[in-house]
LOVO-208515 format. One record per atom (N, C-alpha, C): residue in one letter; x, y, z. Coordinates in steps of 0.1 Angstrom, whole numbers, padded with zeros to 4 digits, always signed. Atoms other than C-alpha are relative to their C-alpha. Example, Ala and Ser with C-alpha at 12.3 -4.5 7.8 and 13.67 -1.06 7.14 Angstrom:
A+0009-0012+0000/A+0123-0045+0078/A+0009+0012+0000/S-0009-0011+0000/S+0137-0011+0071/S-0008+0011+0008/
END
This chain:
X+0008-0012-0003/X-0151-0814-0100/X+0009+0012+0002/X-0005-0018-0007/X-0140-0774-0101/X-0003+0003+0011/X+0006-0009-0010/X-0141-0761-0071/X+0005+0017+0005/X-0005-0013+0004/X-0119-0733-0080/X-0006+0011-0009/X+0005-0011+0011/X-0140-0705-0092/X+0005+0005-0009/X-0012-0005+0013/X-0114-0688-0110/X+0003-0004-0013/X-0002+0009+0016/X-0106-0714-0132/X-0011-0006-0006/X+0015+0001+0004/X-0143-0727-0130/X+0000+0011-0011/X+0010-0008+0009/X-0155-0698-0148/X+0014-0001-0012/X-0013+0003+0011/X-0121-0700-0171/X-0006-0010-0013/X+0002+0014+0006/X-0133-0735-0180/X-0011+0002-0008/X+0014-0003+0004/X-0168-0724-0186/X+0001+0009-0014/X-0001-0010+0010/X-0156-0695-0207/X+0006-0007-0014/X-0006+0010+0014/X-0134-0717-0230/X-0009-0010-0004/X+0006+0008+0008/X-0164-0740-0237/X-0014+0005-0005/X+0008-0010+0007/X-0184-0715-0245/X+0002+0008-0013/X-0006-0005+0012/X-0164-0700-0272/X+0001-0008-0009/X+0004+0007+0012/X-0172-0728-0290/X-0010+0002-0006/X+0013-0007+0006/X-0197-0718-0315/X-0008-0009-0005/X+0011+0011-0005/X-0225-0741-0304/X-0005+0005+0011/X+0008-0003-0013/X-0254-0740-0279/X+0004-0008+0010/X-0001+0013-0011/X-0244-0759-0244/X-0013-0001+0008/X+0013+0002-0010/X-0275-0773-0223/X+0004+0000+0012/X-0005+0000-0011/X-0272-0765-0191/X+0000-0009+0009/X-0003+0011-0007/X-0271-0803-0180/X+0016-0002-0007/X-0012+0000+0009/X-0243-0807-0206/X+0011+0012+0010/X-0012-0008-0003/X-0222-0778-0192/X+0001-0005+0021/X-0002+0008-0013/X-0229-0793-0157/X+0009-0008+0003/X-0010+0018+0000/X-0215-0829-0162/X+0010+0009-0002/X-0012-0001+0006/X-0186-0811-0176/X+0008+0009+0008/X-0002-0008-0010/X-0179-0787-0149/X+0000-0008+0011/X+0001+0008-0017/X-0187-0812-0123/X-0009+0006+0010/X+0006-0011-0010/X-0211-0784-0105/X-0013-0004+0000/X+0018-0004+0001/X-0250-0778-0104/X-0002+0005-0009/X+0006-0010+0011/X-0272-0763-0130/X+0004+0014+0009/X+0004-0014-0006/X-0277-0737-0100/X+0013+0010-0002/X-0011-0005-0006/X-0240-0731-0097/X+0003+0006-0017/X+0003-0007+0021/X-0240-0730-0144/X-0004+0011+0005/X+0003-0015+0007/X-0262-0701-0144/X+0005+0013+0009/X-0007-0013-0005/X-0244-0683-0111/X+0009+0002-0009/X-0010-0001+0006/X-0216-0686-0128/X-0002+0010-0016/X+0001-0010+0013/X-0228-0672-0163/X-0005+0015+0003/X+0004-0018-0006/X-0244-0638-0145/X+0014+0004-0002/X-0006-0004-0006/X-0212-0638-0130/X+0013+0009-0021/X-0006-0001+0015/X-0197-0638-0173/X-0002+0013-0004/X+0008-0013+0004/X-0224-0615-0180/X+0007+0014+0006/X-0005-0014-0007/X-0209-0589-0151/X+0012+0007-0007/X-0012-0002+0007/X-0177-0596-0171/X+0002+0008-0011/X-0001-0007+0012/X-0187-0580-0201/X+0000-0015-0012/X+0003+0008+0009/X-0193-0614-0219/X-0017+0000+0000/X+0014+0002-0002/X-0226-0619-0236/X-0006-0014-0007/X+0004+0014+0005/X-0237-0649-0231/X-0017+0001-0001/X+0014+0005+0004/X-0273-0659-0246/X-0002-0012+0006/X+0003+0013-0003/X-0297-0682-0228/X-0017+0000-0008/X+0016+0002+0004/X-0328-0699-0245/X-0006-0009+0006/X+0005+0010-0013/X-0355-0718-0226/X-0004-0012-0006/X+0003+0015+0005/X-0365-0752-0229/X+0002-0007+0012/X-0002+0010-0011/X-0362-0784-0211/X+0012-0001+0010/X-0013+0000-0006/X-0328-0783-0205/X+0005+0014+0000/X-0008-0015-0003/X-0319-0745-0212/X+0012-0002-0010/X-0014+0002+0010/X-0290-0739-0237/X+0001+0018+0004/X-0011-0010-0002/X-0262-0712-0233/X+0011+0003-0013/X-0013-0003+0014/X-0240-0694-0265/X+0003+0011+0008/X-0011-0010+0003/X-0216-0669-0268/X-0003+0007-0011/X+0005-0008+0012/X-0230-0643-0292/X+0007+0013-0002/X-0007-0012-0001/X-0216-0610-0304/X-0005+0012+0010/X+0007-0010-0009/X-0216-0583-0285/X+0004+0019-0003/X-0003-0014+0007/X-0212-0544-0290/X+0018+0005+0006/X-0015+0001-0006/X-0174-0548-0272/X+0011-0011-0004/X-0003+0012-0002/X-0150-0578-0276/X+0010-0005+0014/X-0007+0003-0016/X-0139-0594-0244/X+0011-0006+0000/X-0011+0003+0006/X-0108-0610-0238/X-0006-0018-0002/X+0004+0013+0000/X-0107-0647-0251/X+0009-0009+0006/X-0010+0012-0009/X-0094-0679-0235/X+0005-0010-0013/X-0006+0009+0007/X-0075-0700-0259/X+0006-0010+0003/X-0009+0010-0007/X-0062-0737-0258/X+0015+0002-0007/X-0018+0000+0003/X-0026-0745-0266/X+0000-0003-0015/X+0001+0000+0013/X-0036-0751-0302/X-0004+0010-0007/X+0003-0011+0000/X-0057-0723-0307/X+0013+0010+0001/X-0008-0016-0003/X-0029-0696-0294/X+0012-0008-0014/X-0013+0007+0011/X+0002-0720-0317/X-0013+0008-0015/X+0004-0001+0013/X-0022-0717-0348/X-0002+0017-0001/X+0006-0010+0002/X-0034-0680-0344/X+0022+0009-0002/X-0011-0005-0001/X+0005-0669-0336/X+0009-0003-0014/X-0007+0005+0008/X+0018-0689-0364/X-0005+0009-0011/X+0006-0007+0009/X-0008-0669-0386/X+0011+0014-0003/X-0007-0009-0005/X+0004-0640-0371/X+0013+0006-0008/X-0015+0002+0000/X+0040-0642-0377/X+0005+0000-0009/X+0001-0007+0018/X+0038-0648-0414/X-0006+0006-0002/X-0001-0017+0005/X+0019-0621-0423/X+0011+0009+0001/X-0005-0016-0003/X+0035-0596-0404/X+0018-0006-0003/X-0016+0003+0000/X+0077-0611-0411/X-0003+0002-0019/X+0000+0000+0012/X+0065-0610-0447/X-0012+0013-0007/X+0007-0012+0004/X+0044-0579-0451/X-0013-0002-0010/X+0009+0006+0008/X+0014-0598-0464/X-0010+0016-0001/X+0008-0012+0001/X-0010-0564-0478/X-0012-0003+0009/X+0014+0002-0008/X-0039-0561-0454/X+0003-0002+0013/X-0004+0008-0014/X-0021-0575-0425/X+0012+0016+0008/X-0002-0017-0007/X-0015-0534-0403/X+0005-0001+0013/X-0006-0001-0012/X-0002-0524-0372/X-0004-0010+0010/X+0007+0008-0012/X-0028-0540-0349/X+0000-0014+0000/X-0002+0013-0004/X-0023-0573-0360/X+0018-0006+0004/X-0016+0001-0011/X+0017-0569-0346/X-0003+0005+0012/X+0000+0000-0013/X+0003-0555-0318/X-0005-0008+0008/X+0002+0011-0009/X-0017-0587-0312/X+0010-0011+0001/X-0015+0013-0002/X+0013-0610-0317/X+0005+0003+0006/X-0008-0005-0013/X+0031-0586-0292/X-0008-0007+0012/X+0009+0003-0014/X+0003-0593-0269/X+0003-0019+0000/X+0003+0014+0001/X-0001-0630-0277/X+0013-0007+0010/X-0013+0004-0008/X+0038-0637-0273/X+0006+0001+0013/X-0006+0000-0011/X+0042-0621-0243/X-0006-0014+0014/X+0008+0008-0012/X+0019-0645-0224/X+0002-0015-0004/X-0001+0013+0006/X+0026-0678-0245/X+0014-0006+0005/X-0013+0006-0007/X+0045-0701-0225/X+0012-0005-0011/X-0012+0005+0008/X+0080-0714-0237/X-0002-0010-0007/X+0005+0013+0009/X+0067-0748-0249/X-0008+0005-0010/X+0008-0001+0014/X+0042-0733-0273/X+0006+0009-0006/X-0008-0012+0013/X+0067-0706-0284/X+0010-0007-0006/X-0007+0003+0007/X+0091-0729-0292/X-0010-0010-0014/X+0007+0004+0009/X+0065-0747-0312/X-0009+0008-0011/X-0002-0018+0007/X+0061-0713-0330/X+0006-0003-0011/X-0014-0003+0003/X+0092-0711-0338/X+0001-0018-0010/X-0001+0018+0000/X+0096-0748-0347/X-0008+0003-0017/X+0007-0001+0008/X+0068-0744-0372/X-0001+0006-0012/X+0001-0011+0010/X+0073-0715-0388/X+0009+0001-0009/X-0010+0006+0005/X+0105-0725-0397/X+0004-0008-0009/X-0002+0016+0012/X+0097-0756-0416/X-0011+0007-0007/X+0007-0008+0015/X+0073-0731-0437/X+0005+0010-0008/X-0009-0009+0009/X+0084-0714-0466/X-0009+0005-0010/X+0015-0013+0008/X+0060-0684-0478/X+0009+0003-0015/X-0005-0004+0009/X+0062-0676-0512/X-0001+0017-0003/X-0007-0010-0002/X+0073-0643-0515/X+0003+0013-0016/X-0009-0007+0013/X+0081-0614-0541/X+0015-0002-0004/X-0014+0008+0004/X+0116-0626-0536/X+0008+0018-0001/X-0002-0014-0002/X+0122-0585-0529/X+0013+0001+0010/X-0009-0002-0009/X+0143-0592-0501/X-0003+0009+0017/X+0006-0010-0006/X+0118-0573-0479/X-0006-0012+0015/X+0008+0012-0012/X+0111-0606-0452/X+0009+0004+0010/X-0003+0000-0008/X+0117-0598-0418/X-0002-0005+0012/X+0001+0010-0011/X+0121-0613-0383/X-0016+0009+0008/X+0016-0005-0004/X+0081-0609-0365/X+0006+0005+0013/X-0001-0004-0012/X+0100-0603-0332/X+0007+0013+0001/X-0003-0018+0004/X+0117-0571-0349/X-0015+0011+0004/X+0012-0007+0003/X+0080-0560-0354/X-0004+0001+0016/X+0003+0002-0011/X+0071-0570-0319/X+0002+0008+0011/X-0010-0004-0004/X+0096-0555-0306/X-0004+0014+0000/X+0005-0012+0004/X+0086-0522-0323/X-0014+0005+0005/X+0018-0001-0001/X+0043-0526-0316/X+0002+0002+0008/X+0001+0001-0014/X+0056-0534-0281/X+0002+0018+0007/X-0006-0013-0003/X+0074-0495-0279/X-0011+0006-0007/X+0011-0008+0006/X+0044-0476-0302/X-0010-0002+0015/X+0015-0001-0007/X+0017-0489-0279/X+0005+0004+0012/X-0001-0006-0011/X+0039-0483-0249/X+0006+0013+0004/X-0012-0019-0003/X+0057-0445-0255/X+0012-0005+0006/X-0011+0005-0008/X+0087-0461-0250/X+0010+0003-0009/X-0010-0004+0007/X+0120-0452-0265/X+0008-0012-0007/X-0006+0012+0008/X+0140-0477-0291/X+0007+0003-0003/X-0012-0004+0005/X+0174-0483-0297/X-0001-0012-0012/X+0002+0013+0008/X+0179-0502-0326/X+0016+0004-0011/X-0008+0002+0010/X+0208-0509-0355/X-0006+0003-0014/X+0006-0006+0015/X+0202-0492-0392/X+0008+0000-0009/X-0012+0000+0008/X+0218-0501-0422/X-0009+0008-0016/X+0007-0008+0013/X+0209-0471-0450/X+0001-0009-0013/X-0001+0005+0012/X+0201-0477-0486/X+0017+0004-0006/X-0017+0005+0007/X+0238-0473-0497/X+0008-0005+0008/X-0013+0009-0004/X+0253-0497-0474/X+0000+0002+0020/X-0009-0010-0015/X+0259-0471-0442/X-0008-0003+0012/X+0007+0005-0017/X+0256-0488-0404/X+0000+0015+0007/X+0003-0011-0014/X+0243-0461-0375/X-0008-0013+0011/X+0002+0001-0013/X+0232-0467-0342/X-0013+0009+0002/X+0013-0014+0000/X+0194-0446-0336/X-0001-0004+0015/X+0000-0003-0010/X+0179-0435-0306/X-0015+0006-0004/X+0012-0010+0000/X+0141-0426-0309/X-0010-0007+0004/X+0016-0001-0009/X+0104-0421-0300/X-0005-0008-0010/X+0009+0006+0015/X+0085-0445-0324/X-0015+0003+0001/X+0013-0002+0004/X+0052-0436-0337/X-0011-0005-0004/X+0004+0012+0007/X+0039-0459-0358/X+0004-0008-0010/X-0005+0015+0014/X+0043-0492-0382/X-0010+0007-0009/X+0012+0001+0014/X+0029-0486-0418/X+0003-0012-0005/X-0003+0011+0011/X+0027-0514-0440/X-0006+0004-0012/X+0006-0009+0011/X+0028-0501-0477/X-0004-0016-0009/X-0001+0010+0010/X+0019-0541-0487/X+0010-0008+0000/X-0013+0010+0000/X+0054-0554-0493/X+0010+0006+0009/X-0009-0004-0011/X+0072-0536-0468/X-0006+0010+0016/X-0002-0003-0016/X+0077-0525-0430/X+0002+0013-0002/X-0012-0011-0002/X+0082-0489-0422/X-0003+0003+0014/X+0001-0004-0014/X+0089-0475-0387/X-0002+0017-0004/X+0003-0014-0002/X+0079-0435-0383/X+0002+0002+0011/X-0004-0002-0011/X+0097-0422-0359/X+0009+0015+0007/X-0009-0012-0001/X+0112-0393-0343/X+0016+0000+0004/X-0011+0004-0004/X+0150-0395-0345/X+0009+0008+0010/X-0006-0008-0011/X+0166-0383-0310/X+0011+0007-0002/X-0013-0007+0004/X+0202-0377-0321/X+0000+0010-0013/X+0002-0007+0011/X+0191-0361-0354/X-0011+0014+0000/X+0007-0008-0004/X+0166-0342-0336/X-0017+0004-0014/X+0011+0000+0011/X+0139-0347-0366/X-0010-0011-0002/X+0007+0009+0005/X+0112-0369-0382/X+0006-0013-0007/X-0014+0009+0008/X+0132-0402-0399/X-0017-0006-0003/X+0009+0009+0003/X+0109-0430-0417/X+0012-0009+0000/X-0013+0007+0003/X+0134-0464-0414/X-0010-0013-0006/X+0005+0013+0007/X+0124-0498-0436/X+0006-0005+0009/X+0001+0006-0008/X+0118-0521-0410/X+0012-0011-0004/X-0008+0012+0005/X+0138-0553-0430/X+0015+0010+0005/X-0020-0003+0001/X+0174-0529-0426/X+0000+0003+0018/X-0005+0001-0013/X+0166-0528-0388/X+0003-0013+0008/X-0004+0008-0007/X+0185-0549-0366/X+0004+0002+0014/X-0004-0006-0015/X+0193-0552-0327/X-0012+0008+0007/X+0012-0009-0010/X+0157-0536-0315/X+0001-0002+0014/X+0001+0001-0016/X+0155-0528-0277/X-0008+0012+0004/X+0010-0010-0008/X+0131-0512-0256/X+0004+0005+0013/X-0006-0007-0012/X+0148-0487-0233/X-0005-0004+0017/X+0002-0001-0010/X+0122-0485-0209/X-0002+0012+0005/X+0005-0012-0002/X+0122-0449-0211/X-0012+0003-0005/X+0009-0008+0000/X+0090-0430-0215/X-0005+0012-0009/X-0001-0016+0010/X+0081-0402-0239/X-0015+0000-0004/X+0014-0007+0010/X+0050-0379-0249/X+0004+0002-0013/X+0003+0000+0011/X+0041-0385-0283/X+0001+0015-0007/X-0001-0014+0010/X+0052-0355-0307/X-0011+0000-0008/X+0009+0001+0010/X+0027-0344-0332/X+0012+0000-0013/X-0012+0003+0011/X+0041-0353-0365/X-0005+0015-0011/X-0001-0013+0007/X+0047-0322-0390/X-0014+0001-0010/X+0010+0001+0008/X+0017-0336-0415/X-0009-0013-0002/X+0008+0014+0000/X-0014-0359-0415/X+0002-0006+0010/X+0001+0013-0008/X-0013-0392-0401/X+0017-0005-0003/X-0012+0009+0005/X+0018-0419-0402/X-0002-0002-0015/X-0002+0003+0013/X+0009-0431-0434/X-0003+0010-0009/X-0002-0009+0012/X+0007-0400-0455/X+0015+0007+0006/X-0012-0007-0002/X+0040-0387-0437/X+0008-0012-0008/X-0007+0011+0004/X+0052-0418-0451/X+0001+0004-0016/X+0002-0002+0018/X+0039-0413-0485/X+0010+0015-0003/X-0002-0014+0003/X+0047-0376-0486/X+0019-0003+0003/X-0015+0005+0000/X+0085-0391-0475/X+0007-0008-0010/X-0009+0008+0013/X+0092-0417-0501/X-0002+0010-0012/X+0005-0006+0009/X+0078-0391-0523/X+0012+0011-0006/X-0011-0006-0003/X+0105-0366-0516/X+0015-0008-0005/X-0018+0011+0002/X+0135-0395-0522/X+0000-0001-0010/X+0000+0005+0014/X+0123-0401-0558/X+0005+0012-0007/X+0002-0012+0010/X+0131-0382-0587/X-0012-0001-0010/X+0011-0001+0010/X+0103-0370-0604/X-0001+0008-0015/X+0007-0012+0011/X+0089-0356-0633/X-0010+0004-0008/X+0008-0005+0006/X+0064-0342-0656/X-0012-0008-0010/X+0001+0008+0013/X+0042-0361-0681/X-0015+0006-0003/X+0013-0003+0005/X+0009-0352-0701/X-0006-0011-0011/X+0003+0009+0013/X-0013-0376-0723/X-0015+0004-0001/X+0015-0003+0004/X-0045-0369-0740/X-0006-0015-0005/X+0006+0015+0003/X-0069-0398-0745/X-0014+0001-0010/X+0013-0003+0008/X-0096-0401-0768/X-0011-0009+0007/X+0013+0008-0007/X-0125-0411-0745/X+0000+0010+0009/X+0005-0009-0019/X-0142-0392-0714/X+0005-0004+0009/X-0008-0004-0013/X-0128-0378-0684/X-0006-0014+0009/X+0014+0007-0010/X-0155-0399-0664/X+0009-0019-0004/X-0001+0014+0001/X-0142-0433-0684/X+0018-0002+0000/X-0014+0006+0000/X-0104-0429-0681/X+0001+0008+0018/X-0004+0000-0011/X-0107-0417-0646/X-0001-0015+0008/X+0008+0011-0006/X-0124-0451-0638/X+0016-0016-0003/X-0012+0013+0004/X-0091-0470-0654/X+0017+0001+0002/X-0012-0005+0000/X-0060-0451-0644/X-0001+0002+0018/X+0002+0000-0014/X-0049-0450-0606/X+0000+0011+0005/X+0005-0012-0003/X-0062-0424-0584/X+0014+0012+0000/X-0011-0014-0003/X-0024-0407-0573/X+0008+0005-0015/X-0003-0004+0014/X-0018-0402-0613/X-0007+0011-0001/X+0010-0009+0002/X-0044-0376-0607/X-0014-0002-0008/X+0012+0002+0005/X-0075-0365-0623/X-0002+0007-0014/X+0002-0008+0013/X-0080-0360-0661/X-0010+0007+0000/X+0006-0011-0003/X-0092-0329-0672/X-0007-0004-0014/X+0001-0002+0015/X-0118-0325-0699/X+0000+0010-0007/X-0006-0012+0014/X-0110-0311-0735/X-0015+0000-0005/X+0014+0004+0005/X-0147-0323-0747/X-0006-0009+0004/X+0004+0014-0001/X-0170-0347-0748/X+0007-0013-0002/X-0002+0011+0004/X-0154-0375-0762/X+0020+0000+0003/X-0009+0002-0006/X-0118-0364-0750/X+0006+0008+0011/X-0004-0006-0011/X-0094-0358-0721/X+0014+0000+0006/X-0013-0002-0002/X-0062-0349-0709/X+0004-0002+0015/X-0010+0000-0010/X-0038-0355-0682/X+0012+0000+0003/X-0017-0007-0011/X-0009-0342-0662/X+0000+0001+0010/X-0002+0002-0012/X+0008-0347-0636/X+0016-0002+0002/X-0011+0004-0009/X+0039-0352-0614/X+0002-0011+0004/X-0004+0013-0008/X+0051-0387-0604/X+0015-0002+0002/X-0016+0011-0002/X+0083-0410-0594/X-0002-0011-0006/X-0003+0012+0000/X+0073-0438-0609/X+0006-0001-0014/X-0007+0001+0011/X+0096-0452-0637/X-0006+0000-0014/X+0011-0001+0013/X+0084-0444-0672/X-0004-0014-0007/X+0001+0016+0005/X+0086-0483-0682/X-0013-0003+0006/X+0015+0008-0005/X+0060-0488-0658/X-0014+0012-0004/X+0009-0010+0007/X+0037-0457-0670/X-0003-0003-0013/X+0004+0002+0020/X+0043-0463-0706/X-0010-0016+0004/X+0011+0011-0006/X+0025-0501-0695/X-0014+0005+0002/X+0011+0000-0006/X-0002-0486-0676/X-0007+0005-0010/X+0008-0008+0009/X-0011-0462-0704/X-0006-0011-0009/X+0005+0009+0012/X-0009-0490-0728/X-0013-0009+0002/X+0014+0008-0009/X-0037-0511-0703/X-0012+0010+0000/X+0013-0009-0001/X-0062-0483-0706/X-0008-0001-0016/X+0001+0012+0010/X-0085-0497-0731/X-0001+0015-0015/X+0004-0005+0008/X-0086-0463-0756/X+0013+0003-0007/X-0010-0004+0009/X-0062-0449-0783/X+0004+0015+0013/X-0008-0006-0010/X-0037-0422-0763/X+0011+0007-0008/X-0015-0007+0006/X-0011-0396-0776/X+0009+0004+0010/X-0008-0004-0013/X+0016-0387-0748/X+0011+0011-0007/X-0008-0009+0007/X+0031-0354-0754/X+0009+0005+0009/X-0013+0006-0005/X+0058-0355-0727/X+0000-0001+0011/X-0013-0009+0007/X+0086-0359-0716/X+0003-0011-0011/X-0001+0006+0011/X+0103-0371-0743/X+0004-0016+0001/X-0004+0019-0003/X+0119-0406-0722/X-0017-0011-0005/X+0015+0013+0000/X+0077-0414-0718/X-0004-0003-0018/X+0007-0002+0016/X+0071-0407-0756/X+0012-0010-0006/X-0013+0008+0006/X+0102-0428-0769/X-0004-0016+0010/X+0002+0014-0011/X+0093-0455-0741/X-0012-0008-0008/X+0012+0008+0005/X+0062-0460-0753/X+0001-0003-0019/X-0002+0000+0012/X+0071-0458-0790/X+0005-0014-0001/X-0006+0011-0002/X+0097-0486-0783/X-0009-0016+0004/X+0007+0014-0003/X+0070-0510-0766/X-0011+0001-0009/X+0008+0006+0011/X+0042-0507-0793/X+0009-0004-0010/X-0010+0010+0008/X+0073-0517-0813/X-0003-0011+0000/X-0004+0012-0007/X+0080-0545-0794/X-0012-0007+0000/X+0013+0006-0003/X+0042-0552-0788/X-0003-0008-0016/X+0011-0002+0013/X+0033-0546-0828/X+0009-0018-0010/X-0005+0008+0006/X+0061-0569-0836/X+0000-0023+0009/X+0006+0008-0009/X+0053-0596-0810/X-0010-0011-0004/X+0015+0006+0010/X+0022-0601-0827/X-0001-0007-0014/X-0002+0003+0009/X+0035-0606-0859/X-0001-0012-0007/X+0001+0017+0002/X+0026-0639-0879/X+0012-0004-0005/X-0010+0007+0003/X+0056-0657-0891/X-0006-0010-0011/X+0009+0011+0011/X+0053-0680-0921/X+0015-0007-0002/
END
């Protein structure tokens, strides 16, 4: 028998979160208590901000149904291992879809997950081997953690940075926020000794620590995090110019070309043009064009017009029957 409320209702709450009705003899026996003391106890849920459902009958049954908030949950020692494990690959491997908040719940998770189930974490995660773009972009989840833990708290980060040509520093800043562009980590952050905005790829940081100091959040110069992000790698590329006319409607090659290529303009009915500015390599552009299902002239620059020349080559001869 419970006779410890605290953990009574604990107990209660973790067999509730199983997603099934309990009868209120059933949750009795299993508690050791009274029905009377079951349904104090579920008010007492109720006051909590849990919403528990009762339906009537002989016995009475009790769920756990949604509610317009989420409360916090009780997990067993499997439950928190399996949900952390989840966790931990995504976010060390930058699985797309998997965003800030779900490193801020693994920060949360881990801080409270005793040593025996963290080392069974760890233990686990270890003997799994995610298949990967093989990018070189896999990072430690306690980097991330490390990082969510300073965003959600205004707290200042020191951490180790080794730039894209090689070059170690030492940083000193306010962090902002985590983007994930998909396959990689970025930190957004305000850099103290540089006195500016920095974006750093999460995989080249090493050594994270959380000061402990304090700081009001700066407004950042444009948008949100993730367009200062965009609008920052955007800046590092070299770009340039390209135009291509398509023989089909605006309406049916906007529907097949990706939106930041821009928006073809129409020449007529039946065709339409586009131009624009990018960074992306012409090898991958001449491709994309070639996937758009209509005939296409590209009038420059002259690398895209020679690129693509070269792969309907390659394509026309590809094809070729052999005897």
């Amino acid at each position: 028998m419970t006779t410890d409320t605290p953990a009574r209702l604990l107990q209660l709450l973790s067999l509730l979160q199983t997603p099934r009705e309990w009868p209120g003899g059933e949750l009795a026996g299993r508690l050791g208590v009274s029905r009377r003391t079951v349904r104090r106890d579920i008010d007492r849920l109720r006051e909590l901000g849990y919403p528990v459902q009762a339906t009537k009958g002989a016995d009475g049954g009790y769920r756990l149904v949604a509610g317009k908030a989420m409360p916090p949950l009780v997990l067993d020692d499997e439950e928190a291992v399996a949900i952390a494990v989840g966790l931990r690959a995504g976010a060390g491997h930058a699985v797309e879809g998997v965003d800030e908040a779900s490193v801020r719940a693994l920060a949360k998770l881990e801080q409270v997950l005793p040593s025996r189930l963290r080392h069974r974490v760890s233990t686990l995660q270890a003997a799994t081997t995610p298949l990967t773009s093989g990018d070189g972009a896999s990072i430690a989840p306690e980097t991330l953690t490390v990082m969510a833990s300073t965003v959600a708290g205004q707290e200042r980060l020191r951490f180790a940075y080794r730039a894209g040509d090689g070059t170690e520093s030492r940083r000193l800043a306010e962090p902002y926020r985590l983007v994930s562009t998909g396959r990689r980590w970025y930190l957004v952050a305000y850099d103290l000794d540089r006195e500016d905005w920095r974006t750093f790829r999460v995989d080249r940081v090493t050594e994270p620590f959380a000061t402990g100091a304090r700081f009001t959040p700066r407004e950042l110069p444009t948008g949100n995090a993730a367009d200062y992000l965009r609008q920052s790698m955007y800046r590092r590329q070299e770009t340039y110019e390209f135009a291509v006319t398509f023989a089909a409607p605006a309406q049916f090659i906007a529907a097949r070309v990706p939106k930041w290529l821009g928006a073809p303009e129409p020449v007529d009915d039946h065709t339409c043009r586009l131009r624009a500015t990018t960074g992306d390599a012409v090898e991958w552009l001449a491709v994309r064009l070639a996937m758009v299902d209509c005939e296409f002239t590209v009038h420059e620059p002259a690398e895209l017009i020679q690129c693509v020349r070269d792969l309907g080559g390659r394509l026309t001869r590809a094809a070729a029957t052999t005897t």
